[in-house]
DSSP file (Angstrom, degrees, kcal/mol; ACC not computed):
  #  RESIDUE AA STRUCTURE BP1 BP2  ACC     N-H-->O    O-->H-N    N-H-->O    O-->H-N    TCO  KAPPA ALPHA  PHI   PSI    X-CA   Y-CA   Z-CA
    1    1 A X              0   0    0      0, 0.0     2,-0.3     0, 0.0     3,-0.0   0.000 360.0 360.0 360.0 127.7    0.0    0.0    0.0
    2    2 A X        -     0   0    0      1,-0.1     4,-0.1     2,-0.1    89,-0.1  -0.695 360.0-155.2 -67.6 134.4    1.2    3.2   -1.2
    3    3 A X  S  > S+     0   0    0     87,-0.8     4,-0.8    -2,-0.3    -1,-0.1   0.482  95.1  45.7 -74.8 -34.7    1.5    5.6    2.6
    4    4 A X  H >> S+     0   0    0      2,-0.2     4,-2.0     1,-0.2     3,-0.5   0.902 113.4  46.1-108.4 -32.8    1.1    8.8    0.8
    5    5 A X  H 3> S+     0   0    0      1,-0.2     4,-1.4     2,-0.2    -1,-0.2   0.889 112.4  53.9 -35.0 -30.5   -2.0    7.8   -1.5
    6    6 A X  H 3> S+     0   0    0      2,-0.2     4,-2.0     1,-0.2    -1,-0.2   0.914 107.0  50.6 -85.9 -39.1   -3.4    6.5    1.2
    7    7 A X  H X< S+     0   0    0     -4,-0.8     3,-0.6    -3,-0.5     4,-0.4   0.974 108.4  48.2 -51.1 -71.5   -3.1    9.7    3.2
    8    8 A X  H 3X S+     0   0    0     -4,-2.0     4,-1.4     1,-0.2    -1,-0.2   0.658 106.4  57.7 -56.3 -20.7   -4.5   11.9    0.9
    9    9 A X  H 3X S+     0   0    0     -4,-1.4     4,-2.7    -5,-0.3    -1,-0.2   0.821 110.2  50.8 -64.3 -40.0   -7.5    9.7    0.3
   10   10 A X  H <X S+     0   0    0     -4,-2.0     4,-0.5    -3,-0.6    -2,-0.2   0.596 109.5  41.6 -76.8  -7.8   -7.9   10.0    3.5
   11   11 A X  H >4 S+     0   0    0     -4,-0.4     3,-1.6     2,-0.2     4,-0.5   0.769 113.4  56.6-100.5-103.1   -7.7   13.4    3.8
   12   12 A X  H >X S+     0   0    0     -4,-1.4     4,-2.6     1,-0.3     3,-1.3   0.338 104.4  52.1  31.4 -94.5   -9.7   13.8    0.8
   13   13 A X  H 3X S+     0   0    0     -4,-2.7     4,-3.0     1,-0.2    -1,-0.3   0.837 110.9  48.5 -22.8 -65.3  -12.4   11.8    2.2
   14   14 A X  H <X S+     0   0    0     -3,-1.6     4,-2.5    -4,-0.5    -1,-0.2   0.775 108.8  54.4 -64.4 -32.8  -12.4   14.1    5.5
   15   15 A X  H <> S+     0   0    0     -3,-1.3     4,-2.0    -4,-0.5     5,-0.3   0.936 110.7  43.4 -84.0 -23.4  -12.5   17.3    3.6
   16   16 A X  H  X S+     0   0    0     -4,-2.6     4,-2.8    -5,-0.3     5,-0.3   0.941 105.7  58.8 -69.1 -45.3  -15.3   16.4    1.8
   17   17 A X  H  X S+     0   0    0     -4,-3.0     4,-1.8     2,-0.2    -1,-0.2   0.865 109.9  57.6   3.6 -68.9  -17.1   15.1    4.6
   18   18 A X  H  X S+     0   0    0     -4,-2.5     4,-0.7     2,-0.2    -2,-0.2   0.786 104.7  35.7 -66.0 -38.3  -16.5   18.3    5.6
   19   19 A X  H  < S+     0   0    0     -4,-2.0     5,-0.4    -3,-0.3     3,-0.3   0.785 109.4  66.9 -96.8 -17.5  -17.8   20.7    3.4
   20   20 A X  H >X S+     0   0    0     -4,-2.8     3,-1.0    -5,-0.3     4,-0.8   0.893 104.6  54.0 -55.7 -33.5  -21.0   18.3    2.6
   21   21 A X  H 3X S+     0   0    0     -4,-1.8     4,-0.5    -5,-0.3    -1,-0.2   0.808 105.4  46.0 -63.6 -27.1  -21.7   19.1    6.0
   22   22 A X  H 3X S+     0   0    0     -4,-0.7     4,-0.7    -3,-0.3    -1,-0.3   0.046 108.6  51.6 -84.5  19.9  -21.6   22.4    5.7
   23   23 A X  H <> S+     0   0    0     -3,-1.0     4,-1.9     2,-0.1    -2,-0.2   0.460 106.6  59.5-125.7 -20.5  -23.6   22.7    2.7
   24   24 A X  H  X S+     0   0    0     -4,-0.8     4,-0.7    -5,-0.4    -2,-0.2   0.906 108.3  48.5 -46.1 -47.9  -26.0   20.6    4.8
   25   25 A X  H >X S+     0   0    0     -4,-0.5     4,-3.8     2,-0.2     3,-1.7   0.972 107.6  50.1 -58.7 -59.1  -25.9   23.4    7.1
   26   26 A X  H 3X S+     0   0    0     -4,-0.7     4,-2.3     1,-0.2     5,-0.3   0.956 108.3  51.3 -34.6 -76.3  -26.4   26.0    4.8
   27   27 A X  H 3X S+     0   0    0     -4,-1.9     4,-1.0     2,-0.2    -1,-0.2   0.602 106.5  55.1 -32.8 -31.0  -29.4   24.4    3.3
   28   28 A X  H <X S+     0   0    0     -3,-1.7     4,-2.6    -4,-0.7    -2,-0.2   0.862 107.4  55.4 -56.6 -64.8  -30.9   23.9    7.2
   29   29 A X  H >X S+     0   0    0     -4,-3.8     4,-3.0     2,-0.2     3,-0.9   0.964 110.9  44.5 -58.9 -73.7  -30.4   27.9    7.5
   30   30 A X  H 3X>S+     0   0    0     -4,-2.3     4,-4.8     1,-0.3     5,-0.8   0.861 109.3  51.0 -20.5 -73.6  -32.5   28.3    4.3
   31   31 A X  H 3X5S+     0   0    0     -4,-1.0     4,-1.7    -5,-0.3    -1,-0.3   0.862 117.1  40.4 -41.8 -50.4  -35.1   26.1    5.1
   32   32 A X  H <X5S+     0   0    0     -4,-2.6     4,-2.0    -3,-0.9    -1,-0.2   0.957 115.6  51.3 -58.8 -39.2  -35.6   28.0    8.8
   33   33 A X  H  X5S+     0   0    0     -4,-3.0     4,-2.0     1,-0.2     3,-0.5   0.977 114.8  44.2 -78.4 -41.8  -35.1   31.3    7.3
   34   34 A X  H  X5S+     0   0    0     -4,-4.8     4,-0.7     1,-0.3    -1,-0.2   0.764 110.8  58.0 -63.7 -18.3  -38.0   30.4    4.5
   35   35 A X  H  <<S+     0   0    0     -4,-1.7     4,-0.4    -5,-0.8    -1,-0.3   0.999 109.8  31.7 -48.3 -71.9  -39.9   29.2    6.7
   36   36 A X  H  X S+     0   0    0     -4,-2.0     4,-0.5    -3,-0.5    -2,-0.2   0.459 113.9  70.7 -97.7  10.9  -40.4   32.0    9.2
   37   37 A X  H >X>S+     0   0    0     -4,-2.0     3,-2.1     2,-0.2     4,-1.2   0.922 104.3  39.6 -25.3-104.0  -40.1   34.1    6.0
   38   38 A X  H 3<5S+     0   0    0     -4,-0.7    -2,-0.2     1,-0.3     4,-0.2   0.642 105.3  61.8 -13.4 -27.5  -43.3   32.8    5.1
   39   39 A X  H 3>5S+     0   0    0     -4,-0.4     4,-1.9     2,-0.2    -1,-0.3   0.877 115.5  33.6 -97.2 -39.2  -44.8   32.8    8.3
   40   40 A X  H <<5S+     0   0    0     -3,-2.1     3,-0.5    -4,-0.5    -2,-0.2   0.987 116.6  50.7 -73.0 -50.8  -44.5   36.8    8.4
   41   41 A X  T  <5S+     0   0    0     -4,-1.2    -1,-0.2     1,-0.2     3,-0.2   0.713 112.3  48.6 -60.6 -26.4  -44.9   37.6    5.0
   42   42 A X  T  4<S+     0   0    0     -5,-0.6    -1,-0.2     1,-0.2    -2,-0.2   0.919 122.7  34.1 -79.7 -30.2  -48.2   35.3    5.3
   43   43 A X  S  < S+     0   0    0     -4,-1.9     2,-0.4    -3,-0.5    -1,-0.2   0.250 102.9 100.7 -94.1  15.3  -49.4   37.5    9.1
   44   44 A X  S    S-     0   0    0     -3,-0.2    -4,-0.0    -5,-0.1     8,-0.0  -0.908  88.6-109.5-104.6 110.2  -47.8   40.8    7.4
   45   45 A X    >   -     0   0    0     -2,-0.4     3,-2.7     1,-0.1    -2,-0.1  -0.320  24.5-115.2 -72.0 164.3  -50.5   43.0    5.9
   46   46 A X  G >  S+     0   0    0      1,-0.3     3,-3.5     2,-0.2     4,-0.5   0.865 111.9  65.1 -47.3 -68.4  -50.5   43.1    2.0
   47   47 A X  G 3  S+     0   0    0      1,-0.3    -1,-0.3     2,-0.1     3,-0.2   0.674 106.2  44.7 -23.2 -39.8  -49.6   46.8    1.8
   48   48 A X  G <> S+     0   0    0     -3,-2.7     4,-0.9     1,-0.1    -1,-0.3  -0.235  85.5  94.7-108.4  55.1  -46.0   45.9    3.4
   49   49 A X  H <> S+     0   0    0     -3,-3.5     4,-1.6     2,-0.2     5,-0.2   0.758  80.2  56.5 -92.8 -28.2  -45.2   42.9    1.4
   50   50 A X  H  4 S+     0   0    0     -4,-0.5    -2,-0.1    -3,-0.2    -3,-0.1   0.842 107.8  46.8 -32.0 -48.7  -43.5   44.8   -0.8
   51   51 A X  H >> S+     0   0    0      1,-0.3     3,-1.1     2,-0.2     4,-0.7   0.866 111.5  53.4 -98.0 -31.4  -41.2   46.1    2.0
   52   52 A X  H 3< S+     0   0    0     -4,-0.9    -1,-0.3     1,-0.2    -2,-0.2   0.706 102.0  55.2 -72.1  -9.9  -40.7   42.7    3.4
   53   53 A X  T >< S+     0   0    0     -4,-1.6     3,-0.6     2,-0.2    -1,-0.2   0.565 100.5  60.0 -82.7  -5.6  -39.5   40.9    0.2
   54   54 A X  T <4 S+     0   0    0     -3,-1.1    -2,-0.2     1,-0.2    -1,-0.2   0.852 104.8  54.4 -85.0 -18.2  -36.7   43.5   -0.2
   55   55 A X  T 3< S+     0   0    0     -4,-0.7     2,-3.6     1,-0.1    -1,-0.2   0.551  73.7 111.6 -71.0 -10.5  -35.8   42.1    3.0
   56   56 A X    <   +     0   0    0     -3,-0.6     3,-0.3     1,-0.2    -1,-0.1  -0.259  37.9 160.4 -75.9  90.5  -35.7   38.7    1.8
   57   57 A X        +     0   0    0     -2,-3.6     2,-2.1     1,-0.2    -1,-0.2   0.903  61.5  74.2 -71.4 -33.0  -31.6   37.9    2.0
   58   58 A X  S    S+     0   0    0     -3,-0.2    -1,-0.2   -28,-0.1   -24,-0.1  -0.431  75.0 156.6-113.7  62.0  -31.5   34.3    2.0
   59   59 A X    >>> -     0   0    0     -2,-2.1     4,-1.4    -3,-0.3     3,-0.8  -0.354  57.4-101.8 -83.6 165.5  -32.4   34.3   -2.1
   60   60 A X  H 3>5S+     0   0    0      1,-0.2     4,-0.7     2,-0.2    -1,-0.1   0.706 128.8  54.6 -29.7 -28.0  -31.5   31.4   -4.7
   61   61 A X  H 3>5S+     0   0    0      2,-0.2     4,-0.9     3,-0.2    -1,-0.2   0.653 101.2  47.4 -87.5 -68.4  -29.1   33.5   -5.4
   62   62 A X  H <45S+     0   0    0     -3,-0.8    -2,-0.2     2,-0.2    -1,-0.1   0.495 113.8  52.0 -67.0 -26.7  -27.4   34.0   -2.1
   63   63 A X  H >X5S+     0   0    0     -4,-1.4     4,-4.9     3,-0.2     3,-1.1   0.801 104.0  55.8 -92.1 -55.5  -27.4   30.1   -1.5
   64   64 A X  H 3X<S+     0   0    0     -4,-0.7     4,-3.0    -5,-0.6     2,-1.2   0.976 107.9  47.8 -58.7 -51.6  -25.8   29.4   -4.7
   65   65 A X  H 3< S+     0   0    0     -4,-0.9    -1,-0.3     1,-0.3    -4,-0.1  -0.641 112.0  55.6 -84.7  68.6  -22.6   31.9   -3.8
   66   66 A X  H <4 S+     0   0    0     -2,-1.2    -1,-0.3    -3,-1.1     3,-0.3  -0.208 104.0  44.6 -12.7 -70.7  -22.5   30.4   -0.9
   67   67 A X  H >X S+     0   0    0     -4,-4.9     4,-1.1     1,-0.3     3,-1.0   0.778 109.3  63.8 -46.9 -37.0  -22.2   27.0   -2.0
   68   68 A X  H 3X S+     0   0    0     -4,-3.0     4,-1.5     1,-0.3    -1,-0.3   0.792 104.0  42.4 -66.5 -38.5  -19.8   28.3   -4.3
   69   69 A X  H 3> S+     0   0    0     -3,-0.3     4,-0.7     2,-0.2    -1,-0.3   0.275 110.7  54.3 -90.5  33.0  -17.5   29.3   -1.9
   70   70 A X  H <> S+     0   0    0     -3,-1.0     4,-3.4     3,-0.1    -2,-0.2   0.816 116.8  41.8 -59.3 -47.8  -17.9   26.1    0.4
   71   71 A X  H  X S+     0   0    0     -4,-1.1     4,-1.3     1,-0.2     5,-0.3   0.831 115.8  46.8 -88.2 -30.8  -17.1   24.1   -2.5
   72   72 A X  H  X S+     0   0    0     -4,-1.5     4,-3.5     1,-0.2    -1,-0.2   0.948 113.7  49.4 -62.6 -41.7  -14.3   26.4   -3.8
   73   73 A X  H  X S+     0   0    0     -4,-0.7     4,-1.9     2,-0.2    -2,-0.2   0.949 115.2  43.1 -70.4 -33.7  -12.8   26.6   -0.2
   74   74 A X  H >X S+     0   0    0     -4,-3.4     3,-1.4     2,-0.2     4,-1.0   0.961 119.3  48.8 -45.8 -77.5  -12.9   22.4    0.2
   75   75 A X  H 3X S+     0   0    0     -4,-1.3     4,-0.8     1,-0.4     3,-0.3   0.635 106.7  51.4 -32.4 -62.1  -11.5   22.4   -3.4
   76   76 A X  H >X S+     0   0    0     -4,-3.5     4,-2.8    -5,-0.3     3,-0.6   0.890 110.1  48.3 -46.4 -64.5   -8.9   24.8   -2.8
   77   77 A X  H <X S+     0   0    0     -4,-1.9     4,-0.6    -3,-1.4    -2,-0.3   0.344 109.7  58.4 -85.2  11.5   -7.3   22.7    0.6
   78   78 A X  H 3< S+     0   0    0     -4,-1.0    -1,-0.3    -3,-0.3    -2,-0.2   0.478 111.9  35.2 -66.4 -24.0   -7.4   19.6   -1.5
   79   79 A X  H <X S+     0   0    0     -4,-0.8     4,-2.2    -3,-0.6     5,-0.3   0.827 118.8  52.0 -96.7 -32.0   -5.3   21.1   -4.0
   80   80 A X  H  X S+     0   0    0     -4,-2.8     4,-2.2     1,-0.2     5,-0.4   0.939 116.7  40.6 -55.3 -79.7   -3.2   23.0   -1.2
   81   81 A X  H  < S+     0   0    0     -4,-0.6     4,-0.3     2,-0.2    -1,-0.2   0.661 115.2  52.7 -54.6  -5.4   -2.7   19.7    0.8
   82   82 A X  H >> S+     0   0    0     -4,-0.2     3,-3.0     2,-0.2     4,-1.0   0.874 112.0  48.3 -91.1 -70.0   -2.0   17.4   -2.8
   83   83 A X  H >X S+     0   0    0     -4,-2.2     4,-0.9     1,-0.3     3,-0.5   0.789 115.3  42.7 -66.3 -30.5    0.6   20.0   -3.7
   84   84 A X  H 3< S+     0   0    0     -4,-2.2    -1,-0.3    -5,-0.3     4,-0.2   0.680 102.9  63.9 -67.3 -16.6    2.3   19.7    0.0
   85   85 A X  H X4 S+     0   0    0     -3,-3.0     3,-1.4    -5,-0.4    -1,-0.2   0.872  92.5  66.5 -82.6 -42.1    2.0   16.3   -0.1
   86   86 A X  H << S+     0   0    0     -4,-1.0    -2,-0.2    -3,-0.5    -1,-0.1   0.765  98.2  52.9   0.1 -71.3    4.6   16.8   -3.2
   87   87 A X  T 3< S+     0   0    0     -4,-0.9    -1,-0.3     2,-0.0     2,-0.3   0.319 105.1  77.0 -69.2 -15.6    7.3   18.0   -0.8
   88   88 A X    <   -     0   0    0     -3,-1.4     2,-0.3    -4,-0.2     0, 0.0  -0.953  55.6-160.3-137.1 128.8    6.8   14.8    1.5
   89   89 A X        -     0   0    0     -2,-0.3     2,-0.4   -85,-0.0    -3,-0.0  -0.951  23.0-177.4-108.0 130.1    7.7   11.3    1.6
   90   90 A X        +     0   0    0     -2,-0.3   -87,-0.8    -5,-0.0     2,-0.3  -0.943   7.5 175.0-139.2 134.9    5.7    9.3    3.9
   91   91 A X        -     0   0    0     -2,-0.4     2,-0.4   -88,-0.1   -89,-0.1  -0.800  25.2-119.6-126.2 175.4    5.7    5.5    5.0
   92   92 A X        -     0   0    0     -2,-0.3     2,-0.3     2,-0.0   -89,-0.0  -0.902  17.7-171.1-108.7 119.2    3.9    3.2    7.5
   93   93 A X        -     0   0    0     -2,-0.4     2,-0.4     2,-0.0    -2,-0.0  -0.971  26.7-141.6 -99.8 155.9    5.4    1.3   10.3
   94   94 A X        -     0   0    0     -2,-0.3     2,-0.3     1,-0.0    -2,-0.0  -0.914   6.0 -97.7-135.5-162.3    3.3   -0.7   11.5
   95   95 A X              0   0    0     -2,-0.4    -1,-0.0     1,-0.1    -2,-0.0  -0.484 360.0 360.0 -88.8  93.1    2.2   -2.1   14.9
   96   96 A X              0   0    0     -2,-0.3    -1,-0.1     0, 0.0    -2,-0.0   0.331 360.0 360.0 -36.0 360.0    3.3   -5.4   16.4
């Protein structure tokens, strides 16, 4: 078994792990904020619906450039940690 393949897969693994959780998150935050969006906008009278949709932050919009920089920052320390990995030779002992 290659030591530094095996490393970076594993690292790999973890960072993605990691920002799929966070996009998990992200997606949770939507969901609350459209939610109790809704719930005001529904108890709001008409006449300020106007002024509550300009308030409306959390757009398709907003989610997507978000996501885009989750996935850019995961993306980004997989390619930082493959190119460091470069610079390093790494082997297993292992364990009696």
């Amino acid at each position: 078994m290659n030591a530094q393949i095996y490393l970076y897969q594993q690292y790999k693994r973890s960072i993605t792990d990691l920002f799929k959780d966070m996009l998990k998150i992200v997606e949770d935050m939507k969901n609350d904020h459209t939610y109790h969006y809704d719930k005001l906008y529904e108890n709001i009278p008409a006449e300020y619906h106007p002024v509550i949709k300009t308030a409306d932050h959390f757009t398709a919009e907003k989610s997507a450039w978000i996501r885009k920089k989750i996935l850019d920052m995961g993306n980004e320390s997989l390619r930082d940690f493959s190119s460091e990995m470069e610079n390093v030779s790494v082997s297993f002992i292992f364990k009696q």
